[in-house]
C-alpha positions as CSV (number, residue, x, y, z in Angstrom):
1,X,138.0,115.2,35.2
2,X,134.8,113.9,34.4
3,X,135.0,110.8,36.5
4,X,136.1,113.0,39.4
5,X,132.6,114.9,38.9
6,X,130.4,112.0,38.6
7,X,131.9,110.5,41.9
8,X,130.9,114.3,43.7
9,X,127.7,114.0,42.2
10,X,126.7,110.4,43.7
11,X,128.3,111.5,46.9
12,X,125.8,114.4,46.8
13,X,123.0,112.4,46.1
14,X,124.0,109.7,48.6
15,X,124.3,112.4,51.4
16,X,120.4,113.5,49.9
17,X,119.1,110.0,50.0
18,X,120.4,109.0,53.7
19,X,117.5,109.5,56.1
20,X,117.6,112.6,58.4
21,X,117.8,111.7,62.2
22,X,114.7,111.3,63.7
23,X,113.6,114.4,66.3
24,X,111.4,113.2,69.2
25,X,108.0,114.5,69.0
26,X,107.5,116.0,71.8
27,X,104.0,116.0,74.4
28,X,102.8,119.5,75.3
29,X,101.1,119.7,79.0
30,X,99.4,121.6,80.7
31,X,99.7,122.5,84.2
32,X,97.6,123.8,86.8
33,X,99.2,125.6,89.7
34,X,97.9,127.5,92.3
35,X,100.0,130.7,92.3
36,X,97.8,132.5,93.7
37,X,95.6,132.1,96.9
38,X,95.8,130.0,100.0
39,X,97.8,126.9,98.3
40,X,100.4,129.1,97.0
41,X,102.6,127.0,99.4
42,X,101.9,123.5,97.6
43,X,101.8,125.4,94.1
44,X,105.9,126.6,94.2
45,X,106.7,122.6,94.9
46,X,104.5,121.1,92.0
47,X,105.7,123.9,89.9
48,X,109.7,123.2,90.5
49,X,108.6,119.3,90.5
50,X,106.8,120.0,86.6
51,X,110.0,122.1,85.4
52,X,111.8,119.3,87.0
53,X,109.8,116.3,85.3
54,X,110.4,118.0,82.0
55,X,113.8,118.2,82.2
56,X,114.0,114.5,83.1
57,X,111.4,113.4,80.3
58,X,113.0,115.0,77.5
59,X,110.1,115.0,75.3
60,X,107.6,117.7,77.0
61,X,106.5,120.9,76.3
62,X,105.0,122.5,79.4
63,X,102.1,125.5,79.7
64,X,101.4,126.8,83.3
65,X,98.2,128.2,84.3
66,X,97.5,130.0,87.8
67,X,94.4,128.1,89.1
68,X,94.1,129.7,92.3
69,X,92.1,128.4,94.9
70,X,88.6,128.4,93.5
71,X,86.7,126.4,91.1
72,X,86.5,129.2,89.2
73,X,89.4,130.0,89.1
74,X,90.8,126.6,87.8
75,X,87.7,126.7,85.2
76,X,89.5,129.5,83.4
77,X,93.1,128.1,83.9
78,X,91.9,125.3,82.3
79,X,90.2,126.7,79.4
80,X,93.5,129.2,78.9
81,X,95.7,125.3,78.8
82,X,93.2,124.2,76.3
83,X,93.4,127.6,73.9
84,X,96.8,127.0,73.7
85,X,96.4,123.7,72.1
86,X,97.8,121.4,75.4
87,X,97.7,118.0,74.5
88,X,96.9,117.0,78.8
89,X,96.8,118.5,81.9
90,X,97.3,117.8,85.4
91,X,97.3,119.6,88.3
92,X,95.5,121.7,90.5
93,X,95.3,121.1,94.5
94,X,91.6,121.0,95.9
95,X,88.8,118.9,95.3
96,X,86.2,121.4,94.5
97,X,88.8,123.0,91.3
98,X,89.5,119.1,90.0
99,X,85.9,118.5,89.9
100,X,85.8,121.9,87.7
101,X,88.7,120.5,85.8
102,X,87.3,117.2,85.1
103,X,84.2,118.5,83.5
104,X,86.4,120.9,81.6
105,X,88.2,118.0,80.0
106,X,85.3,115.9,79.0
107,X,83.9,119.1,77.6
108,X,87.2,119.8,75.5
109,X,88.2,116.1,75.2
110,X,91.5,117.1,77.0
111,X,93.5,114.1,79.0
112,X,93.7,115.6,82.8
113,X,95.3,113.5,85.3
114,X,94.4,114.5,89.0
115,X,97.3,115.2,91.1
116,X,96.7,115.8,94.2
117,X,92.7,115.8,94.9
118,X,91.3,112.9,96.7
119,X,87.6,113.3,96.2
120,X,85.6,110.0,95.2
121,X,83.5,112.5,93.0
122,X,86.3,112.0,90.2
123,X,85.3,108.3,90.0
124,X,82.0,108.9,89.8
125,X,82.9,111.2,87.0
126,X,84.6,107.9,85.2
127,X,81.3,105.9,86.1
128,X,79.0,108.3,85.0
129,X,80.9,108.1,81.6
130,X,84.2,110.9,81.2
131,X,86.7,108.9,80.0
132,X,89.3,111.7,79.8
133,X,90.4,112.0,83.9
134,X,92.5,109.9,85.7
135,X,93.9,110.5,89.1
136,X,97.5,109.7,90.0
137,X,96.9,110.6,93.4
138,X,95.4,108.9,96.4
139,X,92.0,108.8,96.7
140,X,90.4,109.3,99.9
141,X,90.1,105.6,101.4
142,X,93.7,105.4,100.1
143,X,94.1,107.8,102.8
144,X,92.4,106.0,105.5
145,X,94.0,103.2,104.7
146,X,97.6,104.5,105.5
147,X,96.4,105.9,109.3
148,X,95.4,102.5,109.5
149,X,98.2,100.5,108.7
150,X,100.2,103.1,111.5
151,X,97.8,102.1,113.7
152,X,98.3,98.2,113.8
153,X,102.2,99.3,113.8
154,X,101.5,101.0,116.7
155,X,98.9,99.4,118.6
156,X,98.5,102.9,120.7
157,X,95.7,102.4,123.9
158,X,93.5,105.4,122.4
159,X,93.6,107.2,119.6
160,X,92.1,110.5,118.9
161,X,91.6,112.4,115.4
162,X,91.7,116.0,114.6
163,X,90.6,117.5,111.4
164,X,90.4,120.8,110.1
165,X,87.0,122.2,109.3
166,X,87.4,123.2,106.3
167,X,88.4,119.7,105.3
168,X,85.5,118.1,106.9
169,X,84.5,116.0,104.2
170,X,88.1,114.8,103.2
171,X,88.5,114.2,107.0
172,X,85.1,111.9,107.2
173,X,86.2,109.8,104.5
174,X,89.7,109.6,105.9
175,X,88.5,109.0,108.9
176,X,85.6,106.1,107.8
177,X,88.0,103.9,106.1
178,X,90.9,104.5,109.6
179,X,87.5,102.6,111.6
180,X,87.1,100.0,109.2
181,X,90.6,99.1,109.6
182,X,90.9,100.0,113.6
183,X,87.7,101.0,115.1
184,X,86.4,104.4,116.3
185,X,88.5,106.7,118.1
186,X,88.3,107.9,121.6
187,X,87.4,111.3,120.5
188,X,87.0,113.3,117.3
189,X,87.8,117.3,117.0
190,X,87.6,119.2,114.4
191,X,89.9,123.0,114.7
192,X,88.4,125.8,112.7
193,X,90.0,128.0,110.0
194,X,92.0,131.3,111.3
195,X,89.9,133.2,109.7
196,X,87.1,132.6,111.4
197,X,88.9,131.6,114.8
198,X,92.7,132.3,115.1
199,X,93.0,130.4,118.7
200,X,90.7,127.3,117.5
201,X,93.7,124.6,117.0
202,X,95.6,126.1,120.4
203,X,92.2,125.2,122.5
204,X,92.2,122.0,120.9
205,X,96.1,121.1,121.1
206,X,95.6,122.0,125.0
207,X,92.7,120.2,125.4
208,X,94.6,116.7,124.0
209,X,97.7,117.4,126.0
210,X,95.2,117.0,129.1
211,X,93.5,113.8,128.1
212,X,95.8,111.9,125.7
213,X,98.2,109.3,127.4
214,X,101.9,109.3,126.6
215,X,101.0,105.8,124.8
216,X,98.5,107.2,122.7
217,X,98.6,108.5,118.8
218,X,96.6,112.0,117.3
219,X,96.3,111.5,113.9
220,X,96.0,115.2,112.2
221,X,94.0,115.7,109.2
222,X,95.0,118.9,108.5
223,X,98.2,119.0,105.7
224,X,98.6,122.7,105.7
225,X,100.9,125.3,108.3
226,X,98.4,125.5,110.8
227,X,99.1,121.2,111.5
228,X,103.0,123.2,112.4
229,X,101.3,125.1,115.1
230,X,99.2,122.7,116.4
231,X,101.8,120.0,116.9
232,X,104.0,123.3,118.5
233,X,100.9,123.8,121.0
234,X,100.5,120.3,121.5
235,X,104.1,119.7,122.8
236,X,104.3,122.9,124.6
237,X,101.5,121.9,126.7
238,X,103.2,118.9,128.0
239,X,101.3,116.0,124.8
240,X,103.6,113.1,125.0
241,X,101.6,111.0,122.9
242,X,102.8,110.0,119.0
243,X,101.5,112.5,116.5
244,X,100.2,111.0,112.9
245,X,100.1,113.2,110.3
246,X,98.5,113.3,106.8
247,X,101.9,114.4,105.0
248,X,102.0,118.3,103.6
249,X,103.2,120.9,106.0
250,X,104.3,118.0,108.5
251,X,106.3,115.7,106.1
252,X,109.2,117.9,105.1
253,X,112.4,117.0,106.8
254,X,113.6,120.8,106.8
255,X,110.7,121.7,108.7
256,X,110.7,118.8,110.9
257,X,114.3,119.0,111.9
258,X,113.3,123.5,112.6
259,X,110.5,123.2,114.7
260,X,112.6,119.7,116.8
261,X,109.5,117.4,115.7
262,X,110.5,114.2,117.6
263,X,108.1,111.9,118.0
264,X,105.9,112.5,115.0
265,X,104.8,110.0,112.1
266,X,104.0,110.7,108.8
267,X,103.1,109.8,105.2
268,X,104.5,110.5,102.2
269,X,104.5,109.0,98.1
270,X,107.6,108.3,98.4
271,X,110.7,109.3,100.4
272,X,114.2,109.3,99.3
273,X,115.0,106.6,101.6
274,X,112.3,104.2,99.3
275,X,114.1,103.6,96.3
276,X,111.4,102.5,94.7
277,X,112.2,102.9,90.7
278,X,114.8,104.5,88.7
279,X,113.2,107.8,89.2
280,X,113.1,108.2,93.0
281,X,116.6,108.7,93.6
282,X,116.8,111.3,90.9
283,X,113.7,112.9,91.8
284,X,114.6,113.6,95.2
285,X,118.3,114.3,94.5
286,X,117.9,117.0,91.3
287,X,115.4,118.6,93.0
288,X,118.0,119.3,95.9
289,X,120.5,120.3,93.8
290,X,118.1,122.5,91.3
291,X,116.3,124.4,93.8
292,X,118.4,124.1,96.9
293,X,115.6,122.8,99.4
294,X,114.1,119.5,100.0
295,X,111.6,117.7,98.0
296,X,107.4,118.0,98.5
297,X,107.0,114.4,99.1
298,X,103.3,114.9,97.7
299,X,101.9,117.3,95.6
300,X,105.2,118.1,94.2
301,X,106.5,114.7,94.1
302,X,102.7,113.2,92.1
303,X,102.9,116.4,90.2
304,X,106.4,115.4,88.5
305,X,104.7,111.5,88.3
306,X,102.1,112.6,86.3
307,X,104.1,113.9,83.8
308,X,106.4,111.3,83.8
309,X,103.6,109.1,83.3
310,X,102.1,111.2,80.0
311,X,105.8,111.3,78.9
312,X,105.6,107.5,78.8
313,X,102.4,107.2,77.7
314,X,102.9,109.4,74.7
315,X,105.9,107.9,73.8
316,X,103.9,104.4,73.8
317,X,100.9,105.1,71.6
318,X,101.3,109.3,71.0
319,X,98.1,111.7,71.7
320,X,95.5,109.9,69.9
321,X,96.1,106.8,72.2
322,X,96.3,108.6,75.5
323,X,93.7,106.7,76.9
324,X,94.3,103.5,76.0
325,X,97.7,103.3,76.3
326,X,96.9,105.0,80.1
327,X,94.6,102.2,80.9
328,X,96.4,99.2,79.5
329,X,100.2,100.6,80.0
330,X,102.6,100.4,83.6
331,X,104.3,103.3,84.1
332,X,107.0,104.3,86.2
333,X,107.4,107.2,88.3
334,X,109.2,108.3,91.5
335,X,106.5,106.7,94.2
336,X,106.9,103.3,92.5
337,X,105.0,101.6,88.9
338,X,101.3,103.2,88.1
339,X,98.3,101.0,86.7
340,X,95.2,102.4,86.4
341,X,91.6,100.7,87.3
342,X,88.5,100.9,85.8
343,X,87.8,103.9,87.0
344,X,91.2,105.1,86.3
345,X,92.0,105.4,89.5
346,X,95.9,104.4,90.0
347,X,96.4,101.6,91.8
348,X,97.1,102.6,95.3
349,X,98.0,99.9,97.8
350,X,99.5,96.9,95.2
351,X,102.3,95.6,95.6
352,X,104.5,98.3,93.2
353,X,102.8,101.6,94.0
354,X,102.6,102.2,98.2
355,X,102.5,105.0,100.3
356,X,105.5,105.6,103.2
357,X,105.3,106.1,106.5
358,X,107.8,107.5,108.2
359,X,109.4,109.1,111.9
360,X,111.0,111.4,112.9
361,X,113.6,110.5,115.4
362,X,116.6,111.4,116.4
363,X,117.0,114.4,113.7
364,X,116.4,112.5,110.9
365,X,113.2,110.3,108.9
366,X,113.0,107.0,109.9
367,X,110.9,105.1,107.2
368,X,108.2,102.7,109.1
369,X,106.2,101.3,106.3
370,X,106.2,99.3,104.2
371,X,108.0,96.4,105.1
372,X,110.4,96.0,102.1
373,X,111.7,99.6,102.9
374,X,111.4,100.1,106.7
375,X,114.5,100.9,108.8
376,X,113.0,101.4,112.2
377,X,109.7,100.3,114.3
378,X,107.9,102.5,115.8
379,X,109.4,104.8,118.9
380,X,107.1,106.0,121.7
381,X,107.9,109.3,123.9
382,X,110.8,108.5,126.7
């Protein structure tokens, strides 16, 4: 009897002294997402792409935070993310709130990687000595650069741009680093907000359906809805010409394929056709099958990358390392493999993280650039 005890004591002490399985420690982010306010539009896709990244990481913990579509706004969502002890954020869409955000993060010492905002002033913010921001997205040259590289595709007689006022200084600096790479364009508009002129962009699409030949491209600045009408305007008025876009509104293949968009060129991250990692494919895929609509090629798709990429980074060297481990690690996401510069901007235009350009022909995206990916050349108006 008493050896049958002392075996069922050391059984019990064994079970005690076996070490308990080890539970992830998980990252807790924050995101800013503009709920409320004129990029409401933009806000449901990098929400659904967040939920999404989470599920996908495994080990995050998400806060969400309404950040509108003011600086101020995205000043108090970003103070709410950092009351509730957030370990990073990322997120919000316009320039003018990730400039708010930025100094919010050096002020709290908070990681917050840019999503979506292209301004250079988030550089400067690195040179001037805030280590705590990094951008995931494009910056603005990045942007330039892409126009460009449709541009030698094409090799169009004339080209003409068209911004949107509101985006005048995101459209300059697009449009600066397009002439370095091609040269000016025959003409430059600029179609003004609804608000303060509801017929701007039809006078403008009508006035480039007169003078733009059928062999020539208009590159549109403008990723929001009112790009839609436009390019509706444009072709109703007899434009034959290829129509560039910046991505957004005009890169979506539901929309593309509702409003019959032949003819017209985008950019994108990363499209499903680019299988560029491990995490493209299921990106574009879950989010079909989780929310029943096609992926945001963009803001949606750089929001779920930037939590990917904390996931990874956390993982690597855990919160007190964030910033190392960001600057010295690669890390994968859906538009390809992130490295981050000096100024921690991601490196945009090597040879593992590109944009995608791609057409719409025939009902479906044809992907044009880059090279390693492309499945078509570029088709001109019959």
């Amino acid at each position: 009897m008493k050896w049958i005890l002392s075996v069922f004591l050391a059984l019990i002490l064994l079970g005690c002294a076996q070490p308990s399985e080890k539970v992830e420690e998980r990252i807790k982010i924050g995101v800013l997402v503009p709920e409320t306010g004129i990029y409401s539009t933009a806000g449901v896709a990098m929400k659904n792409a967040a939920q999404l990244a989470a599920e996908h990481a495994g080990n995050v913990e998400l806060v969400f935070a309404d950040c509108g579509d003011t600086p101020e706004k995205a000043k108090m969502a970003f103070e709410y993310l950092v009351s509730q002890k957030v370990d990073a954020v990322v997120g919000a869409y316009s320039s003018p709130q990730s400039i708010v955000a930025a100094d919010a993060a050096g002020e709290s010492r908070v990681v917050y990687l840019v999503s979506v905002a292209s301004t250079e002033a988030v550089e400067k913010k690195v040179a001037d000595g805030n280590n705590y921001v990094f951008r995931v997205a494009y910056n603005t040259t990045y942007w330039g650069v892409l126009a460009g590289e449709f541009l030698k595709l094409a090799n169009p007689e004339k080209y003409y741009f068209v911004g949107y006022d509101p985006l005048r200084t995101f459209n300059q600096g697009m449009l600066n680093s397009i002439k370095s790479i091609y040269g000016d364009p025959e003409m430059e508009f600029y179609y003004k907000s609804p608000s303060v002129s509801a017929e701007d962009y039809k006078k403008v699409a009508r006035q480039l359906a007169e003078i733009a030949g059928d062999r020539d491209v208009i590159v549109i600045g403008d990723p929001g809805e009112i790009a839609i009408n436009f390019l509706k305007e444009y072709r109703a008025n007899g434009g034959r010409g290829l129509v560039y876009s910046v991505g957004g509104s005009l890169a979506l293949p539901s929309t593309l394929k509702a409003i019959n968009a032949e003819y017209t060129v985008f950019q994108a991250a990363a499209l499903e056709l680019t299988d560029k990692t491990n995490w493209t494919k299921r990106y574009f895929e879950d989010y079909r099958k989780k929310y029943g609509e096609d992926a945001n090629n963009y803001a949606g798709l750089l929001t779920y990358d930037s939590i990917i990429i904390l996931s990874q980074a956390y993982k690597k060297g855990g919160k007190d390392k964030l910033i190392e481990t960001l600057l010295s690690g690669e890390f994968e996401g859906a538009a390809g493999i992130y490295r981050f510069n000096d100024l921690h901007q991601a490196l945009w235009g090597s040879d593992e993280l590109k944009g995608v350009i791609g057409e719409f022909i025939g009902g479906e995206v044809k992907v044009l650039y880059p090279p390693e990916f492309a499945t078509s050349h570029v088709q001109w108006m019959k």
